[in-house]
C-alpha positions in Angstrom: 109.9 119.0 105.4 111.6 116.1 106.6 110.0 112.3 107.8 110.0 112.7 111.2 107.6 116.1 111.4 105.8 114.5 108.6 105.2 111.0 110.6 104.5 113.9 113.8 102.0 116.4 112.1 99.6 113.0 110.9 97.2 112.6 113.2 97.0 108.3 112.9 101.0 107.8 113.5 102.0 111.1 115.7 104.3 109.1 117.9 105.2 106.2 116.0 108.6 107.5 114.8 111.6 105.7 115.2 115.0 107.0 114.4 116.8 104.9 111.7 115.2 101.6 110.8 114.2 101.1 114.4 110.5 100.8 113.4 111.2 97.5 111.9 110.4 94.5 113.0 113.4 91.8 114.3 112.4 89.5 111.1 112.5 91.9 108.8 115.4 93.6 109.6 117.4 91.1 107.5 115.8 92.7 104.6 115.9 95.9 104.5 119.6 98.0 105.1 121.0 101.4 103.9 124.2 102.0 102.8 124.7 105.1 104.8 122.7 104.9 107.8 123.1 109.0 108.9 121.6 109.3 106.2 118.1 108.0 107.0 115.2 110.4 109.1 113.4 107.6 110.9 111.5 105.0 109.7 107.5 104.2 111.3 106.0 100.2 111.4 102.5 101.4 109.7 101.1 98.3 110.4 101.4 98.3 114.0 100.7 101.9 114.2 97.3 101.7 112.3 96.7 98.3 113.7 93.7 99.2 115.9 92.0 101.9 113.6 92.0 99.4 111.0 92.1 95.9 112.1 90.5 94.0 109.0 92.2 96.4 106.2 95.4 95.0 104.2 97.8 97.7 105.6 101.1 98.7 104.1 104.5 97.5 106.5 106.7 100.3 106.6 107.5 104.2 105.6 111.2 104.9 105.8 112.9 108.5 105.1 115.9 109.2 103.4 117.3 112.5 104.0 116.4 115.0 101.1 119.9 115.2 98.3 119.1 117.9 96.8 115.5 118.3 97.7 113.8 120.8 100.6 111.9 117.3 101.7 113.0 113.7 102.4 112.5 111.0 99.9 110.2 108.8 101.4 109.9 104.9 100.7 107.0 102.7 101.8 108.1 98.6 102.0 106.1 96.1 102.4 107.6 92.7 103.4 105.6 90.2 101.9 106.2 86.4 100.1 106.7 87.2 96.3 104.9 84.2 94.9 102.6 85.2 91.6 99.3 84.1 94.0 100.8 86.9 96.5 100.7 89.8 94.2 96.8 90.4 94.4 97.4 90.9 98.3 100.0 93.1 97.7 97.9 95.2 95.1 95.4 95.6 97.7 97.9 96.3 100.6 99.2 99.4 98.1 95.5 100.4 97.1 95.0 100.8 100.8 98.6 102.7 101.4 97.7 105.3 98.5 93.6 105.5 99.9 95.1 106.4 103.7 97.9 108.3 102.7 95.7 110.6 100.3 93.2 110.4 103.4 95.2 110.8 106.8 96.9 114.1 104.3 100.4 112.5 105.3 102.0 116.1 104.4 105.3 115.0 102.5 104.5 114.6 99.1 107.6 115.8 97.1 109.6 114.6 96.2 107.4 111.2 94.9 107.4 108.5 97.4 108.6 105.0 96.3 106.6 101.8 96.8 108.9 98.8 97.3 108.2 94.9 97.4 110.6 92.9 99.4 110.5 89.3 99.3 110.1 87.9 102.7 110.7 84.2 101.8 109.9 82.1 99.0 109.9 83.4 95.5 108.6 82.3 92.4 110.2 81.6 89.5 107.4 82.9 87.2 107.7 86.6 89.2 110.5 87.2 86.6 110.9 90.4 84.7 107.9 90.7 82.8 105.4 90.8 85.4 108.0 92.6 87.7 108.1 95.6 84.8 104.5 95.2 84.5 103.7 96.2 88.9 106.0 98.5 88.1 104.5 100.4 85.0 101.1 99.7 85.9 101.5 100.3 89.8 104.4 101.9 90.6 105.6 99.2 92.4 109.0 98.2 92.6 110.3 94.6 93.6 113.7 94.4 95.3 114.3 91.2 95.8 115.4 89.5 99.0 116.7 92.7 100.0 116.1 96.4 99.6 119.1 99.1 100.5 118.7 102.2 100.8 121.3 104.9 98.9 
């Protein structure tokens, strides 16, 4: 299955697929690139979409596809765009608790291969989000920090 019948067959985001990175918003389009473009199935601003269902929850930014290598199905990243200051990362914890609760809920249907959860730094980042507590989101959480920017292979 690929991202785009995915984003189509979930009930909360049918029509809120956008071919490439189109979904993103103008600010943070700086941030987020792919090395080979064709390669991407669409890309869907999950914030905006679920913006009125869920006005007061910390949603999750973005889910972008990456055509499937050598898989049936589409690799699937979720980004959020968010400050990466150490007083940030609760937020962000909560933002991805909500992501896993509604994706397990709305039974978004692309599951294989494993989605990645990505951390972009929007702006300022703190020195004391160095490697230690970056391995520890990422053992712990499954989240991965990319830095100021986050391309996609």
């Amino acid at each position: 299955m690929n991202f785009q019948q995915a984003v189509g067959q979930t009930a909360e985001v049918q029509g809120s697929w956008q071919p490439g990175l189109q979904a993103l918003k103008g600010a943070d389009r700086v941030h987020i690139t792919a090395r080979a473009p064709r390669l991407l199935s669409g890309s869907v601003d999950l914030d905006a979409s679920l913006a009125r269902r869920y006005p007061n929850a910390n949603r999750w930014d973005y889910g972008i596809g990456r055509k499937g290598r050598e898989q049936a199905n589409d690799q699937v990243y979720w980004v959020e765009v968010h400050p990466a200051t150490e007083q940030e990362v609760p937020t962000v914890l909560r933002k991805l608790g909500w992501l896993r609760s509604w994706l397990s809920s709305s039974q978004f249907l692309l599951k294989e291969p494993q989605p990645e959860f990505i951390r972009v730094s929007s702006g300022r980042t703190s020195s004391s989000l160095a490697a230690p507590i970056r391995k520890r989101l990422a053992e712990r959480h499954g989240l991965f920090h990319a830095g100021h920017q986050f391309t996609i292979d």
